[in-house]
N, C-alpha and C positions, 0 to 999 in steps of 0.2 A: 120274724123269719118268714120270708118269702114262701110260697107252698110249690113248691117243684115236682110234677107227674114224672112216676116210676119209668114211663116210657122215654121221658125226654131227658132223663140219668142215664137209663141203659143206651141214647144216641150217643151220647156225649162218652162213656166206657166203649163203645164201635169204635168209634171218629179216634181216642187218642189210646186206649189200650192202660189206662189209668182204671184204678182201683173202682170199686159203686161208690164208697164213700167219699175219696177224693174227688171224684165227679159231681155227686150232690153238695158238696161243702164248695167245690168252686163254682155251681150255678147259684147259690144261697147268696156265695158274694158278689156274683155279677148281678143280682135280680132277678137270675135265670136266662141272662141272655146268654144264649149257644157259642154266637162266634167269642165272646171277650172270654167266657168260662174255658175254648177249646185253648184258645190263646195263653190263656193264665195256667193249667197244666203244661204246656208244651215249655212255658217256662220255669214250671217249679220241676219238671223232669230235667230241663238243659241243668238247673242249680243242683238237685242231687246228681246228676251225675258226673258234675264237676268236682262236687264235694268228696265224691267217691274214687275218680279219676286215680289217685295215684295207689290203689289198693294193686297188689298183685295177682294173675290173673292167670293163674294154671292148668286149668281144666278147661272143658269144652266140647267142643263137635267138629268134625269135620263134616261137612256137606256136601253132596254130592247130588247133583242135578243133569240127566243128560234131556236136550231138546227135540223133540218129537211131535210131527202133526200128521194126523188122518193116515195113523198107516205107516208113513213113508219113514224109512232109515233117519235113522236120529245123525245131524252135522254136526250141536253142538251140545258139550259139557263141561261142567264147571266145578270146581271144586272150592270148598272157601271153609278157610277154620276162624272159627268163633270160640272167644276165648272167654273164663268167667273165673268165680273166684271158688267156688263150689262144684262138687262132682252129686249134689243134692241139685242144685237150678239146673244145670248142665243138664238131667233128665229131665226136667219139667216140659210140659208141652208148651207153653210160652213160651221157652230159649227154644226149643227146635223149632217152633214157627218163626221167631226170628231171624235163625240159620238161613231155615228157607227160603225166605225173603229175598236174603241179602242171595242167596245162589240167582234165584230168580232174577233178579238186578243185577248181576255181573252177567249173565246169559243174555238179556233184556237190552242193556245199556252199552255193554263192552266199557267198561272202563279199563283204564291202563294202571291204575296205583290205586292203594288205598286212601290216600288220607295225601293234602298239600304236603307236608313233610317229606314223603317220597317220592315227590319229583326232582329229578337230579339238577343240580345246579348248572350244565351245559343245555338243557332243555329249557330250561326258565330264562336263561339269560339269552336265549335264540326269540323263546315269543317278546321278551321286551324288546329288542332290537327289532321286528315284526311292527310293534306296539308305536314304536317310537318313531319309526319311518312313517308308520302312517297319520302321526299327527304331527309333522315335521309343518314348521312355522306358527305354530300355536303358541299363547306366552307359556313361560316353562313354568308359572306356578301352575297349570292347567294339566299339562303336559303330566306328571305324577300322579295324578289324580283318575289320569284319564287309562294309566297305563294300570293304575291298581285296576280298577273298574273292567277292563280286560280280562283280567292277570283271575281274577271272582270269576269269572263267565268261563273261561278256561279251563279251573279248576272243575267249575260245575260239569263240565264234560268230562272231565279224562280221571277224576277222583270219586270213587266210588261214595264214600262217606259225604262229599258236597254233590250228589246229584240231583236230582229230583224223586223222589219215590215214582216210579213206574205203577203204583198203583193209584196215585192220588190222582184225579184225573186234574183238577187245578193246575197240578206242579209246583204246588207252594210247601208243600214237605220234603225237606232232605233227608234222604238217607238217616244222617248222623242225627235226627229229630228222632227216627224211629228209635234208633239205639237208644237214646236219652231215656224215651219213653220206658222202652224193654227195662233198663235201670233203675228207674224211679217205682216200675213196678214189680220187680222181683227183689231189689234192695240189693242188688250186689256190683260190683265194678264190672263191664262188658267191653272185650276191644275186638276188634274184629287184625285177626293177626296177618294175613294173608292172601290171595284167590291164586288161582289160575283155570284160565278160561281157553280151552280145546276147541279148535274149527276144522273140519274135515278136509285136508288139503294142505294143511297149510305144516311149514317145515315146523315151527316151532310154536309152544304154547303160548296164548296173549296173558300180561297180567303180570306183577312186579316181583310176588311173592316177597314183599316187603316184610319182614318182622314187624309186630306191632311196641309201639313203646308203653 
């Protein structure tokens, strides 16, 4: 067994929010290398919390963030419910940091919906015609291909759970990675049910308040 310094377990528990053991058990089988071990949690969290995915999901938080710099009158607030399957994790300080997060990224990002799911089917069917005009004479086996490949990039903007974490500064974690994470280390099913996001000015609130499935 590979011999793995205490400190480069506790990076590795930073970086993905995974357990000390889980973290030394996934540097042991990489040889200790950082990026494959961060890699190999962020996959064993996407598999539990797939596994876990269809648990019901009753309890939780609402969060509430309003945005504030140096002083000056706050413009924006957010609000966002997080949903779990326990009123025991729902206290935990992991799920409210989670919470948090996620308010911070709907304040941060402005997304419109939670999840591709709730995008309404006259909104989707307007960016593929967008999509399609613009690779208009390409062979059509291309043409599909090119308009999913949009249709990803799209989402990443306007769906909160496909964004990019606003804290990672790479931009290679989404959102819905952190969730996974959250899951995989608290052991319980996590959806994020909702947001909506307040701009000063403006008539109506941003945000879909989608129910979560």
């Amino acid at each position: 067994m590979a011999e793995i310094p205490a400190a480069l377990v506790m990076k590795l528990r930073e970086a993905t929010g995974a357990g000390m053991m889980d973290c030394k058990r996934a540097l042991v089988d990489c040889d200790g290398d950082f990026e494959r071990a961060k890699d190999r949690l962020r996959q064993t969290g996407a598999a539990k919390a797939e596994h876990k995915a269809g648990r019901s999901t009753n309890e939780g938080v609402i969060e509430a963030y309003v945005h504030a710099v140096g002083g000056m009158p706050a413009k924006v607030g957010v609000l966002v419910e997080v949903n779990c399957e326990s009123d025991f994790v729902a206290k935990t300080d992991d799920f409210k940091r989670l919470a948090r997060e996620l308010a911070l990224q709907v304040a941060g990002a402005e997304p419109l919906y939670v999840r591709p799911e709730d995008v309404p089917a006259e909104v989707l069917e307007r960016e593929r015609n967008v999509y399609r005009a613009q690779v208009e004479g390409k062979p059509e086996a291309m043409v599909e291909k090119i308009i999913e490949g949009k249709l990803a990039a799209f989402y990443g903007g306007v769906c909160l759970l496909e964004q990019p974490w606003i804290r990672d500064e790479k931009h290679k974690k989404k959102v819905k990675e952190l969730v996974q994470e959250a899951v995989a280390k608290l052991g319980e099913n996590i959806t994020v049910a909702r947001f909506v996001r307040y701009r000063v000015g403006e008539a109506s609130p941003e945000g879909d308040g989608a129910a979560s499935t």
